[in-house]
N, C-alpha and C positions, 0 to 999 in steps of 0.2 A: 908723342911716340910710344909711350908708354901704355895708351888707350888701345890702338892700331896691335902691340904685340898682344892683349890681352884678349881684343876682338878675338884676333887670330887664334890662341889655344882655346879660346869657347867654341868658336866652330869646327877644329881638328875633335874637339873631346866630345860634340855631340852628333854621333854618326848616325843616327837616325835621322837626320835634318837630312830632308832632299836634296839633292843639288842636280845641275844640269850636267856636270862635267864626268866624264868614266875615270872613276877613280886609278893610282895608278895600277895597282895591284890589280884591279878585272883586266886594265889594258894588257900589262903585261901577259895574263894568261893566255887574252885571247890571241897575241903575238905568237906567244909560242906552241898556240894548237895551230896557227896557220902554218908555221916554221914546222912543224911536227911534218903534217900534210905534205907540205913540200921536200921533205927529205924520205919520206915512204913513198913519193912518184916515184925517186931514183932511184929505189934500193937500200934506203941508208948506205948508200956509197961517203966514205968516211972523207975530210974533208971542204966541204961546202957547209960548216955549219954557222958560220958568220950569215954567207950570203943568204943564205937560207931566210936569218932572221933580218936580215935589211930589207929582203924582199918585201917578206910577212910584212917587217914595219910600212912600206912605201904604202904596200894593198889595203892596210890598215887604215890609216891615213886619208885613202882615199871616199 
């Protein structure tokens, strides 16, 4: 067990090492430029800012 936790902080600590996965931090941004997008169709009418970002997530997703 002890091998598997140590794996694990070598590959958090070297972020240069490629991976296939979108890290969460890009994910989230790009989340919330879609949520952005979607709330300047409407007006920034105040809110819909949940849905906004469930939406973002579903299309994201997709």
């Amino acid at each position: 067990m002890a091998k598997t936790a140590k794996k694990a902080k070598e590959e958090i600590s070297n972020p240069e090492e490629d991976c296939s996965t979108i890290c969460l931090p890009d994910r989230d941004a790009k989340v919330a430029e879609l949520a952005y997008y979607k709330a300047e169709s409407r007006g920034f009418a105040p809110g819909y800012e949940l849905e906004d970002w469930f939406e973002a997530e579903q299309e994201f997703l997709l």
